[in-house]
C-alpha positions as CSV (number, residue, x, y, z in Angstrom):
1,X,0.0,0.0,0.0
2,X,1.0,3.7,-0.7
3,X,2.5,4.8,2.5
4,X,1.0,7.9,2.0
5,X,-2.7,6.2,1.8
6,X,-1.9,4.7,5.1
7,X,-0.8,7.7,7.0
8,X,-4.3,9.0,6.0
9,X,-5.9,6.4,6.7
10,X,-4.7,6.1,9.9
11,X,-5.5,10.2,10.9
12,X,-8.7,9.6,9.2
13,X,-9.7,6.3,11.8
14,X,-8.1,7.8,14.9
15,X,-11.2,10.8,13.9
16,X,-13.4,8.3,12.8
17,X,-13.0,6.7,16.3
18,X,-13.4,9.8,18.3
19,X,-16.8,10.7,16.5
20,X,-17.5,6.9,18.0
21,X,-16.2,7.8,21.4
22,X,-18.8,10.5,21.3
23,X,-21.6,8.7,20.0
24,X,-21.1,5.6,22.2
25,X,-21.2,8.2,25.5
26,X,-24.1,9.6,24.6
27,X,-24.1,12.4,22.0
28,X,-26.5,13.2,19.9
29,X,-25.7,13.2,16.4
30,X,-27.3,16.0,14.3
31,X,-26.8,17.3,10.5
32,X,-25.4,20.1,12.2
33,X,-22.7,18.7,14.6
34,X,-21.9,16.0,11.5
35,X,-21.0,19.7,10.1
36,X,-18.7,20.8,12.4
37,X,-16.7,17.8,12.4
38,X,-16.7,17.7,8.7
39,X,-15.6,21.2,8.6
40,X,-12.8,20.6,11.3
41,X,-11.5,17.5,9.8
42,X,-11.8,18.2,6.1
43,X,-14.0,15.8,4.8
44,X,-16.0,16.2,2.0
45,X,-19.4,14.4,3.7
46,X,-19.9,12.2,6.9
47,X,-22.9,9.7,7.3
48,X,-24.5,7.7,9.7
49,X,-26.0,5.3,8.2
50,X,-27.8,1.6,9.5
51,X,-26.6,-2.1,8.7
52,X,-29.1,-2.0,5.9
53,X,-26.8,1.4,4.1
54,X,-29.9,3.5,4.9
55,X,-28.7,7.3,5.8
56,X,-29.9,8.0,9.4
57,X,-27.8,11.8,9.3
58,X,-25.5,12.9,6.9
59,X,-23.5,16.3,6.3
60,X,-22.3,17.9,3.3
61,X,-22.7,16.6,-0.4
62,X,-22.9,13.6,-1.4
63,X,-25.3,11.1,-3.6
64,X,-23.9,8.2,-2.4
65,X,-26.5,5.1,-2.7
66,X,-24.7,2.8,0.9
67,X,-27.0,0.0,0.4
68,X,-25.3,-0.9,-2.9
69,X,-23.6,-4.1,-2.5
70,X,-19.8,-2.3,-3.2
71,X,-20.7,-0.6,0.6
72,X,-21.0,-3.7,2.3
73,X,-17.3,-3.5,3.5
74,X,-18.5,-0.5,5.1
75,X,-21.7,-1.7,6.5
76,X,-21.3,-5.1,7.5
77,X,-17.3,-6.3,7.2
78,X,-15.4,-5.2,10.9
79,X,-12.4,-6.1,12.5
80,X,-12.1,-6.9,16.0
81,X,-11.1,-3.2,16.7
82,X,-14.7,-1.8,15.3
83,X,-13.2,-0.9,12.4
84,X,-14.2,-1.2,9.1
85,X,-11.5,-1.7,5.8
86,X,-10.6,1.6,4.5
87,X,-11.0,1.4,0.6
88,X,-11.6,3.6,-2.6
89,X,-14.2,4.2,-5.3
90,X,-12.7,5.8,-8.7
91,X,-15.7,7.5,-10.1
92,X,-14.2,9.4,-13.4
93,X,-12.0,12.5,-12.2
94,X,-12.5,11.8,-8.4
95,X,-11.5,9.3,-6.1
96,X,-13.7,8.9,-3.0
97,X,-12.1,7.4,0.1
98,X,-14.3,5.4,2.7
99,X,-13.8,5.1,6.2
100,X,-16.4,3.2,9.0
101,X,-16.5,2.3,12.5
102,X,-18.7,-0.3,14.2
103,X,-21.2,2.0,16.8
């Protein structure tokens, strides 16, 4: 793997996993704080979506369909640490990066 790739993919879990943390101890997760954490961390959109790839609350643009089958490593495929595998979708001129964490 790029090393490159890996050092973001490692920043880009460690504030996956804090958005977790927060959920797990009780935060409430509105379009609105999804914004500010997309805004801090530089993402182009953050989701929450269900097992089933339905979006429960999502911020900033994105037409992404999650309950196509190429999502299930994002839905349904997690390691022992809650993680999910970070991986890519080329669509023409951009290159879309997923990330996912077990809540």
């Amino acid at each position: 793997m790029n090393s490159v790739i890996a050092i973001y993919d490692r920043q880009f879990q460690s504030r996956v996993s804090a958005m977790s943390f927060l959920v797990k101890n009780g935060w409430e997760i509105t379009e609105e704080h999804l914004s500010e954490i997309r805004e801090i961390n530089g993402a182009l959109s953050l989701a929450l979506i269900d097992p089933q790839g339905n979006v429960l609350v999502s911020s900033g643009e994105s037409d992404t369909d999650y309950t196509r089958p190429r999502f299930n490593m994002l839905r349904l495929d997690f390691y022992e640490s809650g993680f999910s595998e970070p991986f890519s979708i080329d669509e023409g001129d951009t290159v879309a990066r997923f990330y996912g964490m077990q809540l």
